[in-house]
C-alpha positions in Angstrom: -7.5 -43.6 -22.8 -10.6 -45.2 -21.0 -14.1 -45.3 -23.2 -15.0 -42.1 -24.7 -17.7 -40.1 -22.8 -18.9 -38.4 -25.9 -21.3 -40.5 -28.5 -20.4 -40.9 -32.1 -21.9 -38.0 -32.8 -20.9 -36.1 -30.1 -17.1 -36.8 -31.5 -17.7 -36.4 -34.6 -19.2 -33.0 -34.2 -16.7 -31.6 -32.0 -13.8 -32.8 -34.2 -15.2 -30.7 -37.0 -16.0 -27.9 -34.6 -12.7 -28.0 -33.3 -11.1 -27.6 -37.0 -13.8 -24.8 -38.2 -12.4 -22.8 -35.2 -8.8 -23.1 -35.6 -9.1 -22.6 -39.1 -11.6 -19.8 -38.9 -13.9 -20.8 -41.0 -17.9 -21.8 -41.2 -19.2 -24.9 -43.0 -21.2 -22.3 -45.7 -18.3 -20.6 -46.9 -15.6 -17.6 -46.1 -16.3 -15.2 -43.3 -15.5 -11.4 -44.8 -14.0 -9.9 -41.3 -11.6 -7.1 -41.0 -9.6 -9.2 -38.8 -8.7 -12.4 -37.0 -10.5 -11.6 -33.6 -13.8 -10.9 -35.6 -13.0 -14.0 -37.7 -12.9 -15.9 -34.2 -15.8 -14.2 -32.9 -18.1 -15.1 -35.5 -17.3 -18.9 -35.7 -17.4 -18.8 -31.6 -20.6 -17.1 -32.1 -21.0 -20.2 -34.3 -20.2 -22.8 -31.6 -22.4 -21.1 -29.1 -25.8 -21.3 -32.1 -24.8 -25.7 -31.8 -26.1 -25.8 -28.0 -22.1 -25.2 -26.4 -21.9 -22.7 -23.6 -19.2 -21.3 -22.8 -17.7 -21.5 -19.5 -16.7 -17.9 -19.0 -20.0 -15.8 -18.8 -20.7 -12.8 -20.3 -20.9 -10.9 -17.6 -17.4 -11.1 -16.6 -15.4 -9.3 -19.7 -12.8 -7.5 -17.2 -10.8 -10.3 -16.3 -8.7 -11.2 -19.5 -6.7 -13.9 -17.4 -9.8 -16.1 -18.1 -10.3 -15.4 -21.6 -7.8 -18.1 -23.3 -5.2 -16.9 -24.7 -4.6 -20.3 -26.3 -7.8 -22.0 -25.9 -12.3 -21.6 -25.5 -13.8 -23.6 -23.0 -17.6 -24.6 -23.8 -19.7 -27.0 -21.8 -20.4 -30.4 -24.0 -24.5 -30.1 -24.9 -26.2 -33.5 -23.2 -27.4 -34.8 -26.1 -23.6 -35.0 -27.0 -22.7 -37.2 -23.9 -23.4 -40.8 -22.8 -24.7 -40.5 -19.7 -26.0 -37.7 -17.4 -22.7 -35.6 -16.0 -21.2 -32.7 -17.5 -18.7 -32.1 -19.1 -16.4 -29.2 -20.9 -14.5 -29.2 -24.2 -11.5 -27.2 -24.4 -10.9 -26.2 -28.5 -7.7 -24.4 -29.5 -8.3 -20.6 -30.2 -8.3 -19.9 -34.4 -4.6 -20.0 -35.0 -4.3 -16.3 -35.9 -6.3 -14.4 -33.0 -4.1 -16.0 -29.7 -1.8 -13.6 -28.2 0.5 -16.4 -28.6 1.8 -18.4 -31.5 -0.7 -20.5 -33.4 0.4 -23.8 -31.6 0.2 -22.7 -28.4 -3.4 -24.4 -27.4 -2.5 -27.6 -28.3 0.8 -27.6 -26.5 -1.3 -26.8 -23.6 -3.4 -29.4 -24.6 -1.3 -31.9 -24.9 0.6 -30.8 -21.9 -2.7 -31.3 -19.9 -3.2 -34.9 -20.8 0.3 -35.7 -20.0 0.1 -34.1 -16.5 -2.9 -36.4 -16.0 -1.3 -39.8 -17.1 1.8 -39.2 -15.2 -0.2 -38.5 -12.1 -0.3 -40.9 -9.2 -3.6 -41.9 -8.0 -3.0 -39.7 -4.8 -1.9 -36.3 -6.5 -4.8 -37.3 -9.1 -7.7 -36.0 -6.5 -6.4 -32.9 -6.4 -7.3 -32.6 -10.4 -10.3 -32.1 -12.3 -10.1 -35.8 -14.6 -9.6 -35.3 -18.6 -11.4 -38.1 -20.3 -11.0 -37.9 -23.7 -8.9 -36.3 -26.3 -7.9 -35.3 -30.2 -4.8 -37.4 -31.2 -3.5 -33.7 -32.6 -4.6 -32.3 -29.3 -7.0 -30.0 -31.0 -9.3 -30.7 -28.1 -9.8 -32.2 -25.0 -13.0 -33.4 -22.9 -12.9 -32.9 -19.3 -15.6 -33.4 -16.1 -17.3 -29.8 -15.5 -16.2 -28.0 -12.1 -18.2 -25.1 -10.7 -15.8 -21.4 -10.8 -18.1 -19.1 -9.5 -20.9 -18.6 -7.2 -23.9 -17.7 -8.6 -28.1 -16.5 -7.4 -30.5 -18.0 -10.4 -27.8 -18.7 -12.5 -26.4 -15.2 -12.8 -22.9 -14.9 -11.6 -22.1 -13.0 -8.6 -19.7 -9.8 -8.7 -17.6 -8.0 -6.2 -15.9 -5.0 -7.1 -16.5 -5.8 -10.9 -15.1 -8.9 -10.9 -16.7 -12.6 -10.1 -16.8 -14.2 -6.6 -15.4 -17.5 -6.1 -17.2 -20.4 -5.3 -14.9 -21.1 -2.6 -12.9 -19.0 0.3 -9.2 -18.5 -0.4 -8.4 -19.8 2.5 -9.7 -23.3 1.3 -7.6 -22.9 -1.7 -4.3 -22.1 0.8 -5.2 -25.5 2.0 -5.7 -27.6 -1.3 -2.1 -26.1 -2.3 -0.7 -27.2 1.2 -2.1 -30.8 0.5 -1.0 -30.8 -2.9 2.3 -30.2 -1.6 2.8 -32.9 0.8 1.7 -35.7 -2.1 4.7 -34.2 -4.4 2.6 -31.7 -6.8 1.9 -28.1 -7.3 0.8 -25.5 -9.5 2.6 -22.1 -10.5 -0.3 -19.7 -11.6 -3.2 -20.9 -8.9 -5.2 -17.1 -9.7 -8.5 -18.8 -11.2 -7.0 -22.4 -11.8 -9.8 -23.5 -9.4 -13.1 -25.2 -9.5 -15.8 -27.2 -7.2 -15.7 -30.8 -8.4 -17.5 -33.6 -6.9 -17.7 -31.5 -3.7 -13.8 -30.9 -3.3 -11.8 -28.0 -4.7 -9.6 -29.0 -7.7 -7.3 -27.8 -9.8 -9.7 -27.1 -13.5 -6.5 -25.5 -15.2 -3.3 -27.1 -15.5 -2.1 -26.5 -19.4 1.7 -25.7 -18.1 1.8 -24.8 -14.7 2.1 -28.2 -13.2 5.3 -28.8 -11.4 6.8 -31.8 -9.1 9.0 -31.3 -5.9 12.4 -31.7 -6.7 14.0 -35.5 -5.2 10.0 -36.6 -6.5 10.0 -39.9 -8.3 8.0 -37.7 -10.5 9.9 -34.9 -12.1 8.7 -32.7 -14.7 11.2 -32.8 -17.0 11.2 -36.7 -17.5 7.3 -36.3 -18.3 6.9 -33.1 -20.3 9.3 -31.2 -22.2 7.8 -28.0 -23.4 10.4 -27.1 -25.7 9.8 -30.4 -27.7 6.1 -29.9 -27.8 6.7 -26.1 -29.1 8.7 -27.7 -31.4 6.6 -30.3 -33.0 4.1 -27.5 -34.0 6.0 -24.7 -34.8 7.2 -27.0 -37.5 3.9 -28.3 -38.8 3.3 -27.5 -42.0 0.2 -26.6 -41.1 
């Protein structure tokens, strides 16, 4: 892992973000909530009071493919971050309110950072860069990439839904490139974003894959199973 991006503070506070998530909880006590998507909502609610925005706006509550099912994406306040560029943290949903099994986000976690180390330096432009991460994969820090186009910040809908920042056609290409260095992605539908002026893939928690005859093949970097594994049996 290079040098952190995040201060001292900036880590520290994230870290204990990050926990009062997952666990569902708020530093002044219990939260009385009829169930564990309210629980969530209140400590997100929470995390969004401490300056983090999230990444999905508001206005777009239609599309549940960008919701998280095993993770929240917020931008990283500045006065979190050494240095002026932007960044997002992605925390692991509170362990009860995923539509998937409490270990889920930091499998995909996990699963992100080990795409990005096992990248070559040519399939690596085709990715938005993760630079730093929880050792238990509770979070991970990576560059911010523009989704959707927007007028005065407001984000632009078509037919109810928002309106990429880039044509689909552009995307056809990126995926054509992607496949001539060796690398591609499963689930492209939103996995897209505007990063230093080129499209990249923003989203890659389990659906990279390599060609088959790559040097790089998927199943000598990541197991899934084995990840699953580790935290279904956490005694957590």
């Amino acid at each position: 892992m290079s040098k952190s991006v995040l201060t001292d503070q900036g880590k520290e506070k994230i870290e204990r973000l990050s926990q009062l998530l997952y666990q569902g909880e708020l530093p002044d006590g219990d939260i009385e909530a009829e169930t564990p998507r309210e629980t969530e909502s209140i400590v997100l609610q929470y995390i969004e009071n401490q300056d983090f925005e999230p990444v999905v706006p508001d206005e777009i509550p239609t599309i549940d493919s960008l919701r998280g099912s095993s993770r929240k994406v917020f931008k990283v306040p500045g006065n979190l971050i050494i240095g002026s560029e932007n960044y997002v943290v992605k925390f692991v949903r509170f362990r009860n309110a995923g539509r998937y099994d409490e270990w889920a986000g930091r499998k995909q976690n996990e699963y992100e950072v080990q795409v990005w180390q096992e990248l070559n330096q040519e399939q690596k432009e085709f990715f938005v860069p993760i630079r730093d991460w929880d050792s238990d994969f509770f979070w991970i820090i990576m560059d911010y990439a523009e989704m959707f186009s927007r007028i005065d910040g407001d984000v632009v809908l078509e037919d109810g839904e928002p309106q990429l920042c880039y044509d689909r056609e552009d995307e056809e290409w990126v995926l054509d490139q992607m496949e001539s260095a060796d690398v591609a992605i499963s689930d492209n539908r939103f996995a897209f974003g505007v990063h230093d002026g080129q499209l990249k893939c923003l989203d890659y928690g389990t659906k990279v894959m390599w060609d088959e005859g790559s040097a790089l093949d998927r199943e000598e970097v990541v197991d899934i199973d084995s990840i699953a594994n580790k935290y279904m049996t956490d005694d957590e």
